[in-house]
Backbone as a ProteinNet text record, in pm:
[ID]
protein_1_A
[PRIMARY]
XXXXXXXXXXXXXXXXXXXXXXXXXXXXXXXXXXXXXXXXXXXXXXXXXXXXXXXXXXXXXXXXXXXXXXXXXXXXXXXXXXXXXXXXXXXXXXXXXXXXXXXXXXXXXXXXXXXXXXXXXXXXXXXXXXXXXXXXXXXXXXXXXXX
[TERTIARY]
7852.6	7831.6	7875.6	7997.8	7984.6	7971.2	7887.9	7768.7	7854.1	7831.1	7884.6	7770.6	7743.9	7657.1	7759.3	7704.8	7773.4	7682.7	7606	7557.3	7640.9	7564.6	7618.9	7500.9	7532.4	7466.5	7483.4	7369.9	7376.9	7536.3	7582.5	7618.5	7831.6	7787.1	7884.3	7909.3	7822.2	7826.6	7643.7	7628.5	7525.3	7430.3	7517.5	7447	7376.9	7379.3	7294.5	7187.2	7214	7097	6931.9	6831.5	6756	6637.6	6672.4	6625.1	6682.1	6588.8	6570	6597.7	6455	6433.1	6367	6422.6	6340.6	6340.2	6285.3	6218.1	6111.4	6110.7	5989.7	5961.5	5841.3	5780.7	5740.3	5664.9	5572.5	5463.9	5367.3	5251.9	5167.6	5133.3	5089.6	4982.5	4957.1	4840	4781.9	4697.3	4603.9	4486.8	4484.2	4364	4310.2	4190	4150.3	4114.6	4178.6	4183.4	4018.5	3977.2	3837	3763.3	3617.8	3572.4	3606.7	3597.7	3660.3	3524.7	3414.9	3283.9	3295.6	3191.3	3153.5	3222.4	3270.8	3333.2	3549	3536.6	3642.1	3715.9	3566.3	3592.9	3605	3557.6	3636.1	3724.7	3784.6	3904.8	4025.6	3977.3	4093.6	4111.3	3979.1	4030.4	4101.4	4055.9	4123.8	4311.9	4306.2	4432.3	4555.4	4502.4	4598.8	4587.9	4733.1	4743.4	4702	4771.5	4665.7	4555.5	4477.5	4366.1	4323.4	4429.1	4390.6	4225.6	4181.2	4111.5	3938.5	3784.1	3708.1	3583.7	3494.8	3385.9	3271.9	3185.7	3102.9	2962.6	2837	2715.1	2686.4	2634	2595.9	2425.5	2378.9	2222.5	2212.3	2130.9	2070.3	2204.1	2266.9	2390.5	2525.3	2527.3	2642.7	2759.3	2831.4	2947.1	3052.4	3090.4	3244.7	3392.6	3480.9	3555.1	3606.9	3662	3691.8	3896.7	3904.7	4047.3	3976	4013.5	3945.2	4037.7	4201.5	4281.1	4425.4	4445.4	4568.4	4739.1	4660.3	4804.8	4841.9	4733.9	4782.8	4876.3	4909	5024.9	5126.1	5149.5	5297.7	5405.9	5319.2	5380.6	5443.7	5376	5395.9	5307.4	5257.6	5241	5161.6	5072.8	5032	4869.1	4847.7	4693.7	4749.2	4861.3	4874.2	4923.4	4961.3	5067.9	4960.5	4843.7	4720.8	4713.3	4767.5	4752	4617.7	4494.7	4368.3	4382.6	4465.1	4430	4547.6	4624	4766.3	4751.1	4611.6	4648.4	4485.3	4436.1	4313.7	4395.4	4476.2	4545.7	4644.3	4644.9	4762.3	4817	4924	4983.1	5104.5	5057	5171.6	5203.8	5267.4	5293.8	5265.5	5221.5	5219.1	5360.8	5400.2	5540.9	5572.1	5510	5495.5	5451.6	5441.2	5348.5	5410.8	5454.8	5514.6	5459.7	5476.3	5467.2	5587.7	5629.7	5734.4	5731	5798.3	5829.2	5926.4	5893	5991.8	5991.5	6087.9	6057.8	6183.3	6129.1	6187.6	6249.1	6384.2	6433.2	6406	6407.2	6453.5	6323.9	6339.6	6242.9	6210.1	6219.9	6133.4	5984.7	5877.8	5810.8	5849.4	5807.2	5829.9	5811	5685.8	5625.3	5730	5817.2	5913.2	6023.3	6061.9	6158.1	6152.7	6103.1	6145.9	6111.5	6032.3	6046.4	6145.7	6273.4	6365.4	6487.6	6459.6	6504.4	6504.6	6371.2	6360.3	6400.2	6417.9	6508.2	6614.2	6662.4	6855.3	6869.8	6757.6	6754.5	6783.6	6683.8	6614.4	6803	6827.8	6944.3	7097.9	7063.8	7201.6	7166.5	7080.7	7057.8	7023.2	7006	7039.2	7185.3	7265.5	7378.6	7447.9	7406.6	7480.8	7380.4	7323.8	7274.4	7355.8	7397.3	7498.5	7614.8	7675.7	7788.5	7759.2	7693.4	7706.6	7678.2	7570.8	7575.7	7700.4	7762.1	7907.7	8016.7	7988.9	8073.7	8062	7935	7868.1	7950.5	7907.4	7950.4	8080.8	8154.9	8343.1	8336.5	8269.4	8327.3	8272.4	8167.1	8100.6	8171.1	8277.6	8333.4	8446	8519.2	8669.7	8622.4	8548.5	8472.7	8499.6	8438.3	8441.7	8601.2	8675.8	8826.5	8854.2	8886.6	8995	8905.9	8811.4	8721.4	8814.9
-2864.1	-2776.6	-2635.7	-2558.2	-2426	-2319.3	-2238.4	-2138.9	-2038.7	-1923	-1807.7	-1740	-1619.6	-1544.5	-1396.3	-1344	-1176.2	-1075.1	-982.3	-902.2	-828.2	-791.9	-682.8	-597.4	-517.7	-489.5	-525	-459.7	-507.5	-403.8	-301.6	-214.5	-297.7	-377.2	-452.8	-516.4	-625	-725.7	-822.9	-854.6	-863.2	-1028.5	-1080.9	-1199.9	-1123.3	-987.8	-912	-849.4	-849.9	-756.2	-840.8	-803	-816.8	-817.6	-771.4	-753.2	-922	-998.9	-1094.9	-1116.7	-997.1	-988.8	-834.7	-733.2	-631.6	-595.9	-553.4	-506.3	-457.5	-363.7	-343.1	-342.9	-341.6	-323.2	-257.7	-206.1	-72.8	-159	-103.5	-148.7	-146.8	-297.9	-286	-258.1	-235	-147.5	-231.7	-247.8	-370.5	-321.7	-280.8	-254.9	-309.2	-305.6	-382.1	-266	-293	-209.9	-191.6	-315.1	-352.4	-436.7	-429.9	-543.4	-697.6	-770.8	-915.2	-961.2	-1037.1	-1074.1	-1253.4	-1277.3	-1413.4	-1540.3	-1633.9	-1739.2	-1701.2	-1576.8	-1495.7	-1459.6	-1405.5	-1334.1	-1475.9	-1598.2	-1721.4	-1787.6	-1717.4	-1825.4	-1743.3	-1610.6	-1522.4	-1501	-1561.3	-1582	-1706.9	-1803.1	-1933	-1940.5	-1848.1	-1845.3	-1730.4	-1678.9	-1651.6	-1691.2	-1718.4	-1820.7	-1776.5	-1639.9	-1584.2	-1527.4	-1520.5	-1507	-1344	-1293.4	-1146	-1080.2	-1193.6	-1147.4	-1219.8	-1149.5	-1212.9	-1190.1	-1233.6	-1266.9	-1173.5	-1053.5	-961.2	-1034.9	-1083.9	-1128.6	-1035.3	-1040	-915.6	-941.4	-1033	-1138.8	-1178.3	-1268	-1320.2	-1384.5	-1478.9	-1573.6	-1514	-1334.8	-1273.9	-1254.6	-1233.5	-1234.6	-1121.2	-1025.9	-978.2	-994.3	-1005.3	-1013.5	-844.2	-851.6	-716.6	-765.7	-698.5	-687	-675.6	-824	-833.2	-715.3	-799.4	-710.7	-714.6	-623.6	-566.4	-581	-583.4	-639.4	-756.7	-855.3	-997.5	-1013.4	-956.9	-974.4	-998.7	-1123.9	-1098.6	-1078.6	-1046.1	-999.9	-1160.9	-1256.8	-1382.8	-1325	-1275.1	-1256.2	-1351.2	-1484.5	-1588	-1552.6	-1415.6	-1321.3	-1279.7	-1257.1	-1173.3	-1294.7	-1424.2	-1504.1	-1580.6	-1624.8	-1620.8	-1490	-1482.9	-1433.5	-1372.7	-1400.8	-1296.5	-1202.1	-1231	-1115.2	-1009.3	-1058.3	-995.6	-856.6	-759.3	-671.1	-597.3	-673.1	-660.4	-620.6	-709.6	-687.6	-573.8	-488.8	-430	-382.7	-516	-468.7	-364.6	-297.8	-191	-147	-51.3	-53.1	103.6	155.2	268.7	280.1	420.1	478	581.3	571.2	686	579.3	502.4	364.4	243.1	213.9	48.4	34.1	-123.4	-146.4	-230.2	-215.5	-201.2	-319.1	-412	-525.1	-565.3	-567.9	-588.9	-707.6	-824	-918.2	-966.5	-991.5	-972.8	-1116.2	-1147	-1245.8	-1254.7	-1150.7	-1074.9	-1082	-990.8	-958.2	-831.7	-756.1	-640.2	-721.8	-609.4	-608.1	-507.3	-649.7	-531.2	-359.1	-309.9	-204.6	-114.4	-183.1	-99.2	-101	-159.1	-216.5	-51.2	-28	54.5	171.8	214.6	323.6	376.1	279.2	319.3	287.6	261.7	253.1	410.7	471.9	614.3	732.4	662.5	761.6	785.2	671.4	660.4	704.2	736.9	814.3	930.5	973.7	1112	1177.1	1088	1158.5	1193.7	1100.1	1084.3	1206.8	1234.9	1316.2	1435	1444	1614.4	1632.9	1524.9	1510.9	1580.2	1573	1596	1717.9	1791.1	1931.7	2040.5	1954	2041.5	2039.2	1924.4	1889.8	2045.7	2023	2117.3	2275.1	2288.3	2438	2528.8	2425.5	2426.7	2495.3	2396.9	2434.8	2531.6	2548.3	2702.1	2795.5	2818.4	2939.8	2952	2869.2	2865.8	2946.6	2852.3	2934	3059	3094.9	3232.2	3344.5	3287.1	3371.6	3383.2	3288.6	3319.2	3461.4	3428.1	3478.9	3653.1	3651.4	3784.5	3872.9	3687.8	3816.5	3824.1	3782	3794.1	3911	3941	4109.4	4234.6
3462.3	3350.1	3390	3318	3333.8	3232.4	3244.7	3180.4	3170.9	3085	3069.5	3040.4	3053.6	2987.2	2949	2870	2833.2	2770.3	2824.3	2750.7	2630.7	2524.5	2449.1	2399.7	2248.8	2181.3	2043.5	1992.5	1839.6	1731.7	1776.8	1740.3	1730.8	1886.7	1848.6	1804.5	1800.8	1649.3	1668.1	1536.7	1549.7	1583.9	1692.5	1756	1886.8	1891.6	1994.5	1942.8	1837	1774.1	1767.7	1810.8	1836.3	1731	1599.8	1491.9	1408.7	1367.2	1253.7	1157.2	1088.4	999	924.6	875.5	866.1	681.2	653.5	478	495	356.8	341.7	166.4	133.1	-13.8	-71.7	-168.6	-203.6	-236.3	-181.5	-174.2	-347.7	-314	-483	-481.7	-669.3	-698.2	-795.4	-861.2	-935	-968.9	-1063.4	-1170	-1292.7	-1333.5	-1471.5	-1563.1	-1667	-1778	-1836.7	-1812.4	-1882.6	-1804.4	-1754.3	-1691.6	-1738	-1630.7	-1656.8	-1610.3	-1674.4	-1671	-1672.8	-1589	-1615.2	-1569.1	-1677.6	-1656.2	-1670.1	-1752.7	-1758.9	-1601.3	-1568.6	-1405.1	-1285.5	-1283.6	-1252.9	-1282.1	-1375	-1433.3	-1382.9	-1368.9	-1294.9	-1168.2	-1076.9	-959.8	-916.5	-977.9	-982.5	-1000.1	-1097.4	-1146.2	-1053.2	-928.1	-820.6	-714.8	-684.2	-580.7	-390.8	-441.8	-297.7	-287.9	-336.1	-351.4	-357.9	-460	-452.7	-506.6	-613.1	-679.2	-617.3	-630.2	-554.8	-691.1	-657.2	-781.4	-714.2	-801.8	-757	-849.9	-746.3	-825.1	-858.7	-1022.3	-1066.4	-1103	-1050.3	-1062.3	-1252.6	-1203.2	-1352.7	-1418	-1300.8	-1367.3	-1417.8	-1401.7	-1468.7	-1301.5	-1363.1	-1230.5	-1291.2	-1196.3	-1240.7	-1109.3	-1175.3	-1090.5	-1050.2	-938.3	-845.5	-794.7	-749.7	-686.1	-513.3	-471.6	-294.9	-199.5	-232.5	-123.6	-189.8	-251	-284.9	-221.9	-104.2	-16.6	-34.8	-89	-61.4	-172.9	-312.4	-397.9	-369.3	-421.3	-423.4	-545.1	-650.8	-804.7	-865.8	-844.5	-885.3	-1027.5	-1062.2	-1244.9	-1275.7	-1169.4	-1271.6	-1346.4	-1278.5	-1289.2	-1474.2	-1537.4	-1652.5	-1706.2	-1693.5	-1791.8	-1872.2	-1855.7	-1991	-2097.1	-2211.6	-2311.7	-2272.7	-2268.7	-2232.8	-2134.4	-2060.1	-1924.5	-1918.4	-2007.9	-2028.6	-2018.1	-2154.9	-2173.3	-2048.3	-1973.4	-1853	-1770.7	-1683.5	-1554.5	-1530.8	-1456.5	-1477.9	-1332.2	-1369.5	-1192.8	-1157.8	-1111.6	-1062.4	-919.5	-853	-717.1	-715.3	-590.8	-545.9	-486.7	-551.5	-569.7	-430.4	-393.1	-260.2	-62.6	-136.3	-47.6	-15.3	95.8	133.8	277	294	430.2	464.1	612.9	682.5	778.8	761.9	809.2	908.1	1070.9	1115.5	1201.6	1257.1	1331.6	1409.4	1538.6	1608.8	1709.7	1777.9	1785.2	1990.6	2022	2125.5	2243.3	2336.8	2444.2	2347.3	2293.9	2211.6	2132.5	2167	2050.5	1910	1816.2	1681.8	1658.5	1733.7	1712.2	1830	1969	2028.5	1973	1927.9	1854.5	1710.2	1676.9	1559.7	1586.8	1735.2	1814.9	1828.2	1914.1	1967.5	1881.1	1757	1616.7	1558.8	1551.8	1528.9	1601.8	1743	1836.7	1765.3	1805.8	1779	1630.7	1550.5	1390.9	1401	1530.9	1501.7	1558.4	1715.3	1768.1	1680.7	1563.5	1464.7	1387.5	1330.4	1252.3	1324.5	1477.8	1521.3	1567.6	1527.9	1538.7	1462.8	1330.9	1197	1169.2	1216.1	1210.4	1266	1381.8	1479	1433.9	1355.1	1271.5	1154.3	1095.6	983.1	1053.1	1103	1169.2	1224.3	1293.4	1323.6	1225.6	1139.2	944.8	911.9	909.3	821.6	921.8	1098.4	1125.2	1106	1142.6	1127.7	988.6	878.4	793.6	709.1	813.3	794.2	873.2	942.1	1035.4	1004.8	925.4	817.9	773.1	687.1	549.5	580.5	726.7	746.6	782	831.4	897.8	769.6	671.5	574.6	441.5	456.7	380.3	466.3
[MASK]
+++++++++++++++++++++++++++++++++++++++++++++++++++++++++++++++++++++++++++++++++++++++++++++++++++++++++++++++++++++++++++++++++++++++++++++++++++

């Protein structure tokens, strides 16, 4: 049997790259317009598949349903596609808010892995500071021979 091995990087092509799988989402948001009570408030936890939604005893046989964990959405819609809960549920996403998904094929952990992801950010972009600072003086310094 003869073996080859070859290091590279990802930059050269990407059977080096060490990254999988990366995305991210905006974190959803899930509110009830109106309490959802009772046998109402079981029929709506029943009716998602990850189990976003959880049942609050309210004593004396009454129940309401709550929103357990928000993250678990995955905007599968089957919480709003009953005509009753249609105008109750209201799923939306925080617009300012995601979480960041990264996975990894490699000897990196995920969490070094987008460290040295933010380096090589931070170094490109004091790259292109020096790129433009550059611009400006050149042509702050025309500006002045030709007055």
């Amino acid at each position: 049997m003869e073996l080859f091995c070859e290091k590279g990087i990802g930059k050269t092509h990407a059977k080096w790259s060490p990254v999988c799988t990366a995305y991210y989402r905006l974190v959803p948001d899930i509110k009830f317009k109106k309490e959802i009570l009772n046998q109402d408030a079981k029929e709506l936890k029943a009716l998602c598949p990850v189990g976003v939604f959880d049942i609050e005893d309210l004593g004396q046989g009454r129940c309401r349903a709550y929103v357990d964990d928000a993250r678990k959405c995955t905007t599968c819609r089957e919480c709003i596609r009953p005509e009753k809960f249609k105008d109750l549920v209201d799923l939306g996403k925080i617009k300012d808010r995601f979480e960041f998904h990264v996975e990894t094929v490699g000897v990196y952990k995920p969490q070094d892995l987008v460290i040295e992801a933010l380096k090589k950010l931070k170094e490109k972009a004091n790259h292109w500071l020096d790129v433009l600072e550059k611009t400006v003086n050149v042509g702050e310094g025309e500006d002045e021979g030709h007055k």
